[in-house]
N, C-alpha and C positions, 0 to 999 in steps of 0.2 A: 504494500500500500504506500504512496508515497506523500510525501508531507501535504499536501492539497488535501486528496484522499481524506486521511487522516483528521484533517478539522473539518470535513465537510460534515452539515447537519442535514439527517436522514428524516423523514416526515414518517407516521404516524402506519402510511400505507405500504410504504416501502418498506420499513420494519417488519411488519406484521408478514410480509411476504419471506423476507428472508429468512425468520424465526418461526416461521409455519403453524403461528399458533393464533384465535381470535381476539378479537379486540377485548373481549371479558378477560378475557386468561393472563393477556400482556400486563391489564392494566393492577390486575389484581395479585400480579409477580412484581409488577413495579410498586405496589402498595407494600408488597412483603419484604421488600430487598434483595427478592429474589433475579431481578432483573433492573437493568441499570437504572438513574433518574434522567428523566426527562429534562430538557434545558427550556424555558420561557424565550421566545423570541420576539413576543409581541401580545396585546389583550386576548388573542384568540388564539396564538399560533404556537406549537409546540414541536418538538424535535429531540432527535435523542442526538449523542457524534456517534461518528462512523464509526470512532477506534474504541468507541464501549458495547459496539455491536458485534465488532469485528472480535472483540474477545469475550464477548457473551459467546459468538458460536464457533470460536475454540473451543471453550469450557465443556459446551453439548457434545461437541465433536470426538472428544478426546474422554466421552463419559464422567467431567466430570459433575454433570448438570443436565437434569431431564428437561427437552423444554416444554413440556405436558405436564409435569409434577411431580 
């Protein structure tokens, strides 16, 4: 991933696609700590970064995090 990569902020639908899980489940992992926090970019607008996604799906990859539960 390279340093652009890296800072880029991921939106709400793209996540949900690369981590393959519903929007109940993400948000209720992200309530748990179980999945990264979200960043505020604006009143309405939300986003997680790329490189806490990028190593959330290490972590599933590599066993060592279910991302269903």
């Amino acid at each position: 991933m390279s340093k652009l990569e890296e800072k880029a902020l991921l939106r709400i639908g793209r996540v949900l696609e690369l981590v393959g899980v519903s929007r109940s489940c993400w948000w209720a992992g992200v309530k748990q700590g179980k999945f990264p926090a979200a960043v505020k970019i604006g009143d309405r607008v939300t986003a997680w970064r790329a490189s806490d996604i990028a190593n959330l799906l290490d972590r599933i990859a590599s066993g060592g995090l279910s991302a269903k539960g």
